[in-house]
Structures are given as structure tokens and as C-alpha cells.
C-alpha positions in Angstrom: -4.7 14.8 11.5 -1.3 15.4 12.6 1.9 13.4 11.7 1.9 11.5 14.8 -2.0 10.3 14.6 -1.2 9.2 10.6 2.4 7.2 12.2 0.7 5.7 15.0 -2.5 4.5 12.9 -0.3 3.5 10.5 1.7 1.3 12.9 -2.1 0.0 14.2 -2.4 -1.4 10.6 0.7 -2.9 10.2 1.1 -4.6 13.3 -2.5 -6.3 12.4 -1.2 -7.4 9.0 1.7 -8.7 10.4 0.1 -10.6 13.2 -2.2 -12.0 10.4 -5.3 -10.2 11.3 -6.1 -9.2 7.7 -9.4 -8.4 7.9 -8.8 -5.7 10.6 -5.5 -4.1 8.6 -7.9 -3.7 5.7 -9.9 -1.8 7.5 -7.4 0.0 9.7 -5.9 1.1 6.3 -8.6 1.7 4.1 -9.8 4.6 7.3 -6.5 5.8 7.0 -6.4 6.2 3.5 -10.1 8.5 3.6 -8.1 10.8 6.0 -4.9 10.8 4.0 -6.1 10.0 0.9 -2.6 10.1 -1.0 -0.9 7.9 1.6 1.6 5.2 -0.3 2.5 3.4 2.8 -1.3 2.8 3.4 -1.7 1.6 -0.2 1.1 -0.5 0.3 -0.2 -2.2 3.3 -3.8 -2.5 2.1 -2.6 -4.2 -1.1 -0.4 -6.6 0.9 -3.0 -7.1 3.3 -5.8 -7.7 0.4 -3.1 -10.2 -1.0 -3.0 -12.5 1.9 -6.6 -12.4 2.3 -7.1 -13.8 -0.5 -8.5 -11.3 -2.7 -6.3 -10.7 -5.7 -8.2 -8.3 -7.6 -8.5 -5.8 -4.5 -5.2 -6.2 -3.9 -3.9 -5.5 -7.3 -6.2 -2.2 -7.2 -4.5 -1.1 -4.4 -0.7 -1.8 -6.0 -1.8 0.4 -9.3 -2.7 2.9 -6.8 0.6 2.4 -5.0 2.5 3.2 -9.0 0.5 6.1 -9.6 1.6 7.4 -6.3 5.1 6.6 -6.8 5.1 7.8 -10.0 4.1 11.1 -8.9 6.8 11.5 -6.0 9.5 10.2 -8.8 8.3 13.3 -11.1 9.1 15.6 -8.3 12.1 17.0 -7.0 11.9 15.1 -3.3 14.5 14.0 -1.0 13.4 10.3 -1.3 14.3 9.2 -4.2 15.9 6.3 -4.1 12.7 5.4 -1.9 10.6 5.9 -4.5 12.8 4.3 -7.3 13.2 0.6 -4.9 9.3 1.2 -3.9 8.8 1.4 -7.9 10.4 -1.8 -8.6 8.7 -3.3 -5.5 5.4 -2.3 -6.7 5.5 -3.4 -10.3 6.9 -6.7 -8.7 3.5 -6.9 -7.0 2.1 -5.9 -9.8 3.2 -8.7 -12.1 2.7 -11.3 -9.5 -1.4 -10.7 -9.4 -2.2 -10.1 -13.0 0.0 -13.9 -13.8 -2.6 -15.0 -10.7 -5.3 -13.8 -12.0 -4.8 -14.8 -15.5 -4.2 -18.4 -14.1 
């Protein structure tokens, strides 16, 4: 799949989650993610879309997956850093946010 096929399914998925059609993002990103298995922004999006569906535990699957990623592109020498390092505070955000949820 080329760069343009990942954008524009990419856009698909986020233009469902933000029209509040969570139920198709999830699975506009989660096919996404079994081509490009490694994709952040589809991690991002399925966690957010798994959050305002309603299911907590999904979503905060998908936002450890997001850090790991992160992490990852912070231990390499890439031109987005500072991407990476406001992504990393976003994500641990999230983070925090479903395990005080979940713990109630």
C-alpha cells in the first residue's frame, strides 16, 4: 500500500470518528492497522474512537500501543521529534485518564 492509499484511508477513519460514527472508525482503523501494522496515527484514532464508544479497556489497549510506538520513534534519530515528544505527553494523558476510569 502506497502513502496515498494509508493518507486517504486514514482520513476515511477520521472523518467517521469525528462525525461520531464510532463503530465504523474502529473498523476503518483497526484494517488499517493489519496493513500498516506500526501506524501511530491509527492507534491514536482507534483508541479515541474505542474511548467514545464506550469501551475503556479497548481503548486504553490501543493508547499503550500508541507509547510503545512513540517510544520507539523518540529512541531514533527522526526529524519529528518534537511530534513525538507532545504525542508522548498526549498519550500518557490518555493514558491516565482510563486507568482512574476504570479503577472507578
Amino acid at each position: 500500500m502506497n502513502q496515498n492509499e494509508i493518507d486517504a484511508k486514514i482520513g476515511e477513519a477520521w472523518k467517521a470518528h469525528h462525525a461520531g460514527n464510532q463503530e465504523t472508525a474502529i473498523e476503518q482503523f483497526l484494517r488499517l492497522i493489519e496493513d500498516v501494522p506500526d501506524h501511530i496515527d491509527a492507534y491514536w484514532g482507534l483508541g479515541l474512537s474505542y474511548r467514545d464508544a464506550g469501551n475503556q479497556e479497548s481503548a486504553l489497549e490501543a493508547f499503550h500501543k500508541v507509547k510503545e510506538l512513540v517510544l520507539v520513534e523518540l529512541e531514533s534519530e527522526g526529524g519529528q521529534r518534537g511530534r513525538y515528544f507532545m504525542l508522548n505527553r498526549m498519550v500518557d494523558q490518555q493514558i491516565e485518564q482510563m486507568n482512574d476510569f476504570l479503577v472507578g
